[in-house]
Backbone and ligand atoms as CSV (ligand in chain L), in Angstrom:
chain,resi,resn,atom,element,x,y,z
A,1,UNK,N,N,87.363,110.468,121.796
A,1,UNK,CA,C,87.807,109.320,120.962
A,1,UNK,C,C,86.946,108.101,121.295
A,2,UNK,N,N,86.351,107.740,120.437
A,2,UNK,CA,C,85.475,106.138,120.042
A,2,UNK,C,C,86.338,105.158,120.429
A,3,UNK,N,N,85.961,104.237,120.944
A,3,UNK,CA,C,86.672,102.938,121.162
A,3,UNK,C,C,86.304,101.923,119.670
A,4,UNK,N,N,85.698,102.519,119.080
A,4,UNK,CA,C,85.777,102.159,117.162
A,4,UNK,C,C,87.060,103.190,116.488
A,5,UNK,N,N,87.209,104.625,116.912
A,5,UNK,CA,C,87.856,105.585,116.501
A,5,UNK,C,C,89.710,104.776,116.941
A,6,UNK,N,N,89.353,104.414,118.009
A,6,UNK,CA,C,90.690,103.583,118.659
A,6,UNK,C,C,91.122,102.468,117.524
A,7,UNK,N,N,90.179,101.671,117.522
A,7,UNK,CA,C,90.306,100.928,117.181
A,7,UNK,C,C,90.901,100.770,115.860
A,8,UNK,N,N,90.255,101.717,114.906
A,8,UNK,CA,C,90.970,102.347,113.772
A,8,UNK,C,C,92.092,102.864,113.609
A,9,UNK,N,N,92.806,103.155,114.783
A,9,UNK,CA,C,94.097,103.406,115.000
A,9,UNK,C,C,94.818,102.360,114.973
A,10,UNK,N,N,94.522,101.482,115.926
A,10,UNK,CA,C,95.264,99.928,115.916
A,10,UNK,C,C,95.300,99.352,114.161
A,11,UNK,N,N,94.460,99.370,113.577
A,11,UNK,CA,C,94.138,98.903,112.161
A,11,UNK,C,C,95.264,99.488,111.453
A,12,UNK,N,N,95.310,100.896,111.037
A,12,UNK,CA,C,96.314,101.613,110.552
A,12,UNK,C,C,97.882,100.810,111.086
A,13,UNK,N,N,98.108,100.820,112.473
A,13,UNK,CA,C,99.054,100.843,112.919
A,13,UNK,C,C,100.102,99.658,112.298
A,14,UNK,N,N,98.793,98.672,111.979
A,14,UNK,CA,C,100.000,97.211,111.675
A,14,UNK,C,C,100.164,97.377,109.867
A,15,UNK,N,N,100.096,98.409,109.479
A,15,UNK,CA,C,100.774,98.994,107.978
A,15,UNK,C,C,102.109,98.473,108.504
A,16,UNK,N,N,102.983,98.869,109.094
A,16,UNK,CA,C,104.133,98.719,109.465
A,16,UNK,C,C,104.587,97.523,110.841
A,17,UNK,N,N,103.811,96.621,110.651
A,17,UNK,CA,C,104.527,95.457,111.213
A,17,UNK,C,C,105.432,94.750,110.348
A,18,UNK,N,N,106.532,94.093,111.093
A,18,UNK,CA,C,107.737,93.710,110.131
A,18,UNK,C,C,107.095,92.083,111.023
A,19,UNK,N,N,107.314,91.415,109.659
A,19,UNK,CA,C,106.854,90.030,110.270
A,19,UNK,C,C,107.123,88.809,109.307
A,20,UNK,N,N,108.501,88.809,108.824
A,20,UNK,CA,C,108.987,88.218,107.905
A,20,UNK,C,C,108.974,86.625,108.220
A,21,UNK,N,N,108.326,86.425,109.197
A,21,UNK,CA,C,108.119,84.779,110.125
A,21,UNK,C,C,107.193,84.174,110.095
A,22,UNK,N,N,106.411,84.529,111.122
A,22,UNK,CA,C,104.901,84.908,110.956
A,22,UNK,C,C,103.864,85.252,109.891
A,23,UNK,N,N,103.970,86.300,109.065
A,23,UNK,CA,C,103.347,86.882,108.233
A,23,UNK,C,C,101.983,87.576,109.091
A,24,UNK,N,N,102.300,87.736,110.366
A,24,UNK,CA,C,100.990,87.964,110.959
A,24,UNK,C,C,101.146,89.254,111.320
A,25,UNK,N,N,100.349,90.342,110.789
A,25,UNK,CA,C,100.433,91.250,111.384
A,25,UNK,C,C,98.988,92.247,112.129
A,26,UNK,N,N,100.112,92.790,113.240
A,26,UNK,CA,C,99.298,93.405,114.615
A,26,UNK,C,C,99.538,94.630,114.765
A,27,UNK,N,N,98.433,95.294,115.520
A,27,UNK,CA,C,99.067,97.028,115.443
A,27,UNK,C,C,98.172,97.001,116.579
A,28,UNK,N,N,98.177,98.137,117.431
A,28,UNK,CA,C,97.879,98.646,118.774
A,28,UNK,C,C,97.675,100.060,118.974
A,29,UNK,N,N,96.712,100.600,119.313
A,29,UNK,CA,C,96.663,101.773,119.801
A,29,UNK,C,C,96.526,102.155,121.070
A,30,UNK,N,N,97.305,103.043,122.094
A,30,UNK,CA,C,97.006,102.762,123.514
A,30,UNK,C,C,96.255,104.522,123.183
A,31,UNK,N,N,95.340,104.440,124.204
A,31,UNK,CA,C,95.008,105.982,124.313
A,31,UNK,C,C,95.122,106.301,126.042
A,32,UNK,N,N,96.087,107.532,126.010
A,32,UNK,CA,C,96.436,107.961,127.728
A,32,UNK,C,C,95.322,108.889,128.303
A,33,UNK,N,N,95.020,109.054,129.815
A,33,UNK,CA,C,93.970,109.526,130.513
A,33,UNK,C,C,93.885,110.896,129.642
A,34,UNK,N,N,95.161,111.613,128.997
A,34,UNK,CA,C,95.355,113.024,128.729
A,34,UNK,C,C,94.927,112.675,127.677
A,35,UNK,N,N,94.129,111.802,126.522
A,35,UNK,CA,C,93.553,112.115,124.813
A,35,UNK,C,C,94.856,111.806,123.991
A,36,UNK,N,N,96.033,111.129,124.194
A,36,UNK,CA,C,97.369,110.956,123.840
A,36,UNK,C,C,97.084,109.749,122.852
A,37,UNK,N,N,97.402,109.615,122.115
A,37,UNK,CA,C,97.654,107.994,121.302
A,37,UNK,C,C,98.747,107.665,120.662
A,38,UNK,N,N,98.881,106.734,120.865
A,38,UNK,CA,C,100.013,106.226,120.931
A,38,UNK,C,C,100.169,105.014,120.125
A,39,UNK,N,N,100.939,104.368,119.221
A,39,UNK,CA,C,100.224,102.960,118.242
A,39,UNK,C,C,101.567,102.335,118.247
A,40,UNK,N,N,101.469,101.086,118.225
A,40,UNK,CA,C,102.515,100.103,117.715
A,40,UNK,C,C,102.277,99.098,116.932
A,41,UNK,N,N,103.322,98.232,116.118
A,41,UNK,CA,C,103.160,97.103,115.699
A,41,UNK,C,C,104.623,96.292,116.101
A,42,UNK,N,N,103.774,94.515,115.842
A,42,UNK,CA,C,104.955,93.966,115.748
A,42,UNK,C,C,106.368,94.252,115.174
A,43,UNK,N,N,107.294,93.945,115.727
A,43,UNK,CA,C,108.560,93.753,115.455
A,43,UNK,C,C,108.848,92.431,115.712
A,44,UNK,N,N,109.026,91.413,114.486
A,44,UNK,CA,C,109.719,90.454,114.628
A,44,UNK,C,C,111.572,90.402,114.543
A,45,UNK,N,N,111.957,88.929,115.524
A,45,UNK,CA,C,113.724,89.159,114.925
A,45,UNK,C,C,114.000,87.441,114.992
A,46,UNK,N,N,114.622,87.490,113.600
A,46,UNK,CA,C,115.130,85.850,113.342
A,46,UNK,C,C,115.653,84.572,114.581
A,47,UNK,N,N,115.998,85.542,115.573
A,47,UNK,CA,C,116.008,84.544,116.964
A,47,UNK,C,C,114.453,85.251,117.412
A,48,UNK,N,N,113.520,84.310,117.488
A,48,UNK,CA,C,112.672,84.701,117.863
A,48,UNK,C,C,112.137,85.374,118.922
A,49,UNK,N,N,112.804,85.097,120.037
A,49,UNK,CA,C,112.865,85.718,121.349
A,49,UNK,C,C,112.478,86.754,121.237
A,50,UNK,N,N,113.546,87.396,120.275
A,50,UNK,CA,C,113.648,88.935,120.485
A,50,UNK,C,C,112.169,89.626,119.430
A,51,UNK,N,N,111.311,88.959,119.327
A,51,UNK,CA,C,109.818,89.416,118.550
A,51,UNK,C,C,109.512,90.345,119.901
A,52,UNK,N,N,108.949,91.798,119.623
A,52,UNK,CA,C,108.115,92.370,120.609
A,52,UNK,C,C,106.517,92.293,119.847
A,53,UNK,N,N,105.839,92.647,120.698
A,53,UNK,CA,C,104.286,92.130,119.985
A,53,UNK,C,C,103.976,93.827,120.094
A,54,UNK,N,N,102.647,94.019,118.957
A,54,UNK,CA,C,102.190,95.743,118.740
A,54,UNK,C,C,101.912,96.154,120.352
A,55,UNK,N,N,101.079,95.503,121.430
A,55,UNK,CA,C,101.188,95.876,122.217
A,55,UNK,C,C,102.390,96.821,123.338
A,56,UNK,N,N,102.916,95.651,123.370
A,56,UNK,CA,C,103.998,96.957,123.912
A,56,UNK,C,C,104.696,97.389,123.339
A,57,UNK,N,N,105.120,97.574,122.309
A,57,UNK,CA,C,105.759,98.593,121.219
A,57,UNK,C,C,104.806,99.673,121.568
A,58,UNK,N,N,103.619,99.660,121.432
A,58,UNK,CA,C,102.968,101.069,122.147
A,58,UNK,C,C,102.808,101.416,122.907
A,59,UNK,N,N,102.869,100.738,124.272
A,59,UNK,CA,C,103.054,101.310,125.354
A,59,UNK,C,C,104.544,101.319,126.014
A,60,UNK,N,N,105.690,100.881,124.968
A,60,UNK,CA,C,106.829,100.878,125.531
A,60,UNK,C,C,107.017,102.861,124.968
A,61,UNK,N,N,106.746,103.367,123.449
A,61,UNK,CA,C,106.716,103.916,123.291
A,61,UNK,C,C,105.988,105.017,123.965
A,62,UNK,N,N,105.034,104.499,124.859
A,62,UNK,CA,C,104.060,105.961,125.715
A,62,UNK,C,C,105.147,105.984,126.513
A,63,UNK,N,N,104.961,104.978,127.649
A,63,UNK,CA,C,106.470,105.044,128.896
A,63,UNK,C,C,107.385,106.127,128.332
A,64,UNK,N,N,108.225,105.940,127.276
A,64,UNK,CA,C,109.603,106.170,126.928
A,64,UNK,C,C,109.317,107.893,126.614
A,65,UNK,N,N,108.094,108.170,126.432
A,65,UNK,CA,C,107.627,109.506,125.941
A,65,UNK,C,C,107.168,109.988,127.889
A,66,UNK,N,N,106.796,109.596,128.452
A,66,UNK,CA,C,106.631,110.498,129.675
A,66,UNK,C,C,105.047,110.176,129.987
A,67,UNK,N,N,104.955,109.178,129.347
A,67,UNK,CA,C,103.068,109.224,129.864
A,67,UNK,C,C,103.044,107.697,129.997
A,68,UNK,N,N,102.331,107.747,130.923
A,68,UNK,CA,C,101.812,105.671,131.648
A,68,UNK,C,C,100.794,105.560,132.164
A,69,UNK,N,N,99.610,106.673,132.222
A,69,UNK,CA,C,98.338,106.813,132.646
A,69,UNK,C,C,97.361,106.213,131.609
A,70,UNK,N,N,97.520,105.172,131.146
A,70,UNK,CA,C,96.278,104.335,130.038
A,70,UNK,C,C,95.051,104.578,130.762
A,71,UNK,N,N,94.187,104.779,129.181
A,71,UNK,CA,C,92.695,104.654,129.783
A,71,UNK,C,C,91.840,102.892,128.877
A,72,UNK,N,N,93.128,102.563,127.917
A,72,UNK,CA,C,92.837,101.867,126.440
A,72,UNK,C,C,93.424,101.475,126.093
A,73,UNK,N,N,93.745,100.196,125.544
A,73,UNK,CA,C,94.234,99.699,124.426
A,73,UNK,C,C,93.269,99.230,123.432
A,74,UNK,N,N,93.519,99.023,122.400
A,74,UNK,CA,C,92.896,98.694,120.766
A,74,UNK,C,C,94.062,97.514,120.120
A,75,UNK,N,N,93.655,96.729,120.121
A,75,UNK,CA,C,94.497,95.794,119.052
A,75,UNK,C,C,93.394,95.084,117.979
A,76,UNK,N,N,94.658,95.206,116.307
A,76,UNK,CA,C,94.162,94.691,115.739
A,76,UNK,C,C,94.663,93.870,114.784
A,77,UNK,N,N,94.291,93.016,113.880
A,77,UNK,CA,C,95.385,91.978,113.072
A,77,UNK,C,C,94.397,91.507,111.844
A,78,UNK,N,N,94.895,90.741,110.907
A,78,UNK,CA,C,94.440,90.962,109.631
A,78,UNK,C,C,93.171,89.259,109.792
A,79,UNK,N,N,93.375,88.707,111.066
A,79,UNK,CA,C,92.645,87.476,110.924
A,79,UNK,C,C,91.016,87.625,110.536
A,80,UNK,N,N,90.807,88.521,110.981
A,80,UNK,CA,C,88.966,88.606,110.608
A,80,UNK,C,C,88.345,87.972,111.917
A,81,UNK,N,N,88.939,88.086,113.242
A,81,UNK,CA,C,88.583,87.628,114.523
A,81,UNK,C,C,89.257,88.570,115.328
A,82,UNK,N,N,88.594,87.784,116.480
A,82,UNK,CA,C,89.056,89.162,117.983
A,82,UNK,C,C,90.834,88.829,118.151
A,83,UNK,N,N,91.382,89.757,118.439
A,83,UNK,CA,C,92.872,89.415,118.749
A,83,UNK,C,C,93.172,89.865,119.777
A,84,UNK,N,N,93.328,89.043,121.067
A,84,UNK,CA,C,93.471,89.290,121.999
A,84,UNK,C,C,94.967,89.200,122.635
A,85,UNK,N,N,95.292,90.290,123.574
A,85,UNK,CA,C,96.588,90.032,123.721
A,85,UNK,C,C,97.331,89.089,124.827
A,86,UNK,N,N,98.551,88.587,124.481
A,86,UNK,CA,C,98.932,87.641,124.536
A,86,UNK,C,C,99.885,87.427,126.439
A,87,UNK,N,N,100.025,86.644,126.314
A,87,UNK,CA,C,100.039,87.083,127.996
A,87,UNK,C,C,100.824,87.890,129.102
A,88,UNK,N,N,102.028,87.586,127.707
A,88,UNK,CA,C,103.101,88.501,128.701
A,88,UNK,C,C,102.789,89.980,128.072
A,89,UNK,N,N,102.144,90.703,127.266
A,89,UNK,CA,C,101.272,91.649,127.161
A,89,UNK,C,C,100.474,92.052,128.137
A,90,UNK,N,N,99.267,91.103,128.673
A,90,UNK,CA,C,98.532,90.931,129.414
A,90,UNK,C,C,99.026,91.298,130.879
A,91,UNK,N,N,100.245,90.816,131.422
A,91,UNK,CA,C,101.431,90.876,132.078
A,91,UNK,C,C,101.243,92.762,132.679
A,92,UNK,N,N,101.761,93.099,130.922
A,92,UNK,CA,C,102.625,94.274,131.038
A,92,UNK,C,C,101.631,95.598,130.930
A,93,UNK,N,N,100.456,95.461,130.625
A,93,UNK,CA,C,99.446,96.286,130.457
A,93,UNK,C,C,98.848,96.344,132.173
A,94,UNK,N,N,98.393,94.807,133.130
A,94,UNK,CA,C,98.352,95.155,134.310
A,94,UNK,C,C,99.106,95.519,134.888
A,95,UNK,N,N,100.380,95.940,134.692
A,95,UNK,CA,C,101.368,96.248,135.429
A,95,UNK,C,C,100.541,98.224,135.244
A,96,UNK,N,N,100.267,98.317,134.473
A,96,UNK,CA,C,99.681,100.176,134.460
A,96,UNK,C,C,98.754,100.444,134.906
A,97,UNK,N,N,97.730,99.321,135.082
A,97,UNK,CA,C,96.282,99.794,135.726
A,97,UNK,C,C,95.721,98.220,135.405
A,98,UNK,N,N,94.383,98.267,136.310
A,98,UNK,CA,C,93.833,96.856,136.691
A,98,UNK,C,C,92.664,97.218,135.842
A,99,UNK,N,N,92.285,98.665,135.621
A,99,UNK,CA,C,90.859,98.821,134.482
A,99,UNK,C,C,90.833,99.077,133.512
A,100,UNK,N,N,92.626,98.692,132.741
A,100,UNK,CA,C,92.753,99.482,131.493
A,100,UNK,C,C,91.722,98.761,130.767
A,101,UNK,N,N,91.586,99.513,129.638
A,101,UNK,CA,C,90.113,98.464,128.589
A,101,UNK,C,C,91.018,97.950,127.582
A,102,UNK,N,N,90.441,96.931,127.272
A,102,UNK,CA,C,91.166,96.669,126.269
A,102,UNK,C,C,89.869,96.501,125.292
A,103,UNK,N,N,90.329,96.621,124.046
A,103,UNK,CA,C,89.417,97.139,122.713
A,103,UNK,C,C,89.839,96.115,121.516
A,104,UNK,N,N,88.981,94.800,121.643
A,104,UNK,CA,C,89.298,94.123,120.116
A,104,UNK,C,C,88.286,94.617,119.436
A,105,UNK,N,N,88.376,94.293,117.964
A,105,UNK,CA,C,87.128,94.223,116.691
A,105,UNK,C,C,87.579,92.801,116.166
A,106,UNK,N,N,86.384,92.762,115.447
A,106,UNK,CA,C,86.658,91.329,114.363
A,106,UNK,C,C,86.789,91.829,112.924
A,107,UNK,N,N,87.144,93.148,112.403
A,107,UNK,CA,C,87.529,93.625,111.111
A,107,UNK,C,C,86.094,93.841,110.469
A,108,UNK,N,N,84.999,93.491,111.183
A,108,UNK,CA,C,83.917,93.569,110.520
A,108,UNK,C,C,82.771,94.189,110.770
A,109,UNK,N,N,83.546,95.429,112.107
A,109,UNK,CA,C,82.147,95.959,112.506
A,109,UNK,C,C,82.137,95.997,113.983
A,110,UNK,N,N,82.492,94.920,114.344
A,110,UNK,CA,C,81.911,93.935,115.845
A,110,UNK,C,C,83.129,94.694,116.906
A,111,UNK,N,N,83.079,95.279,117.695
A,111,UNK,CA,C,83.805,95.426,118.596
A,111,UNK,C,C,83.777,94.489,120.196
A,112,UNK,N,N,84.810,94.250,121.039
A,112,UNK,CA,C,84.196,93.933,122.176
A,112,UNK,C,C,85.434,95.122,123.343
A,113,UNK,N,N,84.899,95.171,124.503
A,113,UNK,CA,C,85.567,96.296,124.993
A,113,UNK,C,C,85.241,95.328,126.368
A,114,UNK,N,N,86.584,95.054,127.001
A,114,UNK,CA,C,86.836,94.038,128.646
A,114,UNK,C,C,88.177,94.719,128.976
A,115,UNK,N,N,87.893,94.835,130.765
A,115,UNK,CA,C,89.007,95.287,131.506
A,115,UNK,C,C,90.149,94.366,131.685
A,116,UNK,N,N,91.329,94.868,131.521
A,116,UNK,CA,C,92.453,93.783,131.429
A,116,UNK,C,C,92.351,92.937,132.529
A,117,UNK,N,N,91.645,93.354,133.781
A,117,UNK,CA,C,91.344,92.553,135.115
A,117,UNK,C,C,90.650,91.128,134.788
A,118,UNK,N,N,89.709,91.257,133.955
A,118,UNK,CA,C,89.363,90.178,133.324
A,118,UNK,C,C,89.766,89.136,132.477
A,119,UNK,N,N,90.704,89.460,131.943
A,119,UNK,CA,C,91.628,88.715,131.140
A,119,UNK,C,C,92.882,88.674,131.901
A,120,UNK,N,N,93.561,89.225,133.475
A,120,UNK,CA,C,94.009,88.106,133.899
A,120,UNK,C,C,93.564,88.236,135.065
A,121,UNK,N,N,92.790,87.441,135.210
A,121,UNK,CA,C,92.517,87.193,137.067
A,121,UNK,C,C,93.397,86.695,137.567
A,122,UNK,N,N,93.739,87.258,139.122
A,122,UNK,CA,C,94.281,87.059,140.587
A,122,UNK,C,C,95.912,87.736,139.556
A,123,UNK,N,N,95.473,88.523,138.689
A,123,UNK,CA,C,97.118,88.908,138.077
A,123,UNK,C,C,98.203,89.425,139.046
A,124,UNK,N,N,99.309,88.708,139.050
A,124,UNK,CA,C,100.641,89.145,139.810
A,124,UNK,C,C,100.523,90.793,139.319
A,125,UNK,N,N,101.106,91.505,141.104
A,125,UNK,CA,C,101.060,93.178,140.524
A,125,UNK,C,C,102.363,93.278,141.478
A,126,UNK,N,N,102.904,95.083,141.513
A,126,UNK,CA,C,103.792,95.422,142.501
A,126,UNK,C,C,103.356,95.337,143.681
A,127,UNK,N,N,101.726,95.360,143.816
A,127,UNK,CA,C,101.609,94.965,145.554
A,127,UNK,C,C,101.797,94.355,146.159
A,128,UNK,N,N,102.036,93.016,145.187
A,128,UNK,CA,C,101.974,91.579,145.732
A,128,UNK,C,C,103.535,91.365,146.184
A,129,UNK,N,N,104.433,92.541,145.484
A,129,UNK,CA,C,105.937,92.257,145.839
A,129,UNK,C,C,105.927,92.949,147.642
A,130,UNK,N,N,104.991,93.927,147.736
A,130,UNK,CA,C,105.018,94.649,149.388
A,130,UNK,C,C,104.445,93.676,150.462
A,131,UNK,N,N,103.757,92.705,149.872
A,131,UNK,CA,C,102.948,91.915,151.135
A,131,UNK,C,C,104.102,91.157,152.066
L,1,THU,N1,N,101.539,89.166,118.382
L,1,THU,C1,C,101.257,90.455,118.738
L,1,THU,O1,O,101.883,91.404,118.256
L,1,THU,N2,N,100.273,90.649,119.648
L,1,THU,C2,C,99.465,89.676,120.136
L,1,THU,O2,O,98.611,89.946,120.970
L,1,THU,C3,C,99.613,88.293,119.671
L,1,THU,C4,C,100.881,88.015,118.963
L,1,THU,C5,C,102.572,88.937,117.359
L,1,THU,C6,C,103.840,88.333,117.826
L,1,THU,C7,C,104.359,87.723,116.541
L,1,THU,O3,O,105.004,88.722,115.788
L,1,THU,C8,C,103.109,87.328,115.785
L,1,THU,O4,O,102.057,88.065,116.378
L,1,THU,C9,C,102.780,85.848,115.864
L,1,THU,O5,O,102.771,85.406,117.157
């Protein structure tokens, strides 16, 4: 699987974002060490709080299925720019691995591919709860 092939997954995925607020919609593809994929989109809810973002809708959905070994994520959204995920995403993706990749496009071709380590440096982990 292409990290363009991914990425095309994420694209598909936000067909089905509900985003009656916003109007913004996001979709996600995680791909697991085993070739697994896995996709989400937003879910918005009128108390806003309760909005989950495509990101973890797809990896809440890998978890809930028996797999948490990411090699990838792919997100994508209708802006025509990179969509990067948002922090408590950012959060919840280092919580699985420090090299997951994460995979934007700009809808036009352009991919960029950075380890979630990079997007959050000195990120709070479970080790930091053992020190
Ligand atoms: N959103 C995502 O799904 N992922 C992101 O990385 C950024 C934000 C959603 C949440 C909300 O439904 C809408 O985009 C606007 O914030």
């Amino acid at each position: 699987m292409s990290e363009k092939e991914l990425f095309e997954r994420a694209v598909k995925a936000k067909e089905y974002a509900y985003v009656p607020y916003s109007n913004f919609r996001v979709g996600a593809a995680v791909l697991t060490k085993d070739g697994k994929i896995y996709t989400g989109c937003n879910v918005e809810c009128a108390s806003f709080g309760g909005t989950n973002c495509a990101e973890r809708t797809a990896i809440f959905k890998a978890i809930s299925e028996g797999n948490r070994d990411f090699e990838a994520i792919a997100i994508a959204s209708d802006n025509g720019a990179f969509t990067f995920p948002c922090g408590i995403c950012r959060q919840v993706i280092f919580e699985f691995g420090k090299d997951i990749k994460i995979i934007v496009g700009d809808g036009y071709g352009k991919i960029k591919v950075i380890p979630i380590e990079e997007l959050l440096p000195y990120g709070f982990s479970g080790e930091d709860l053992n020190k």
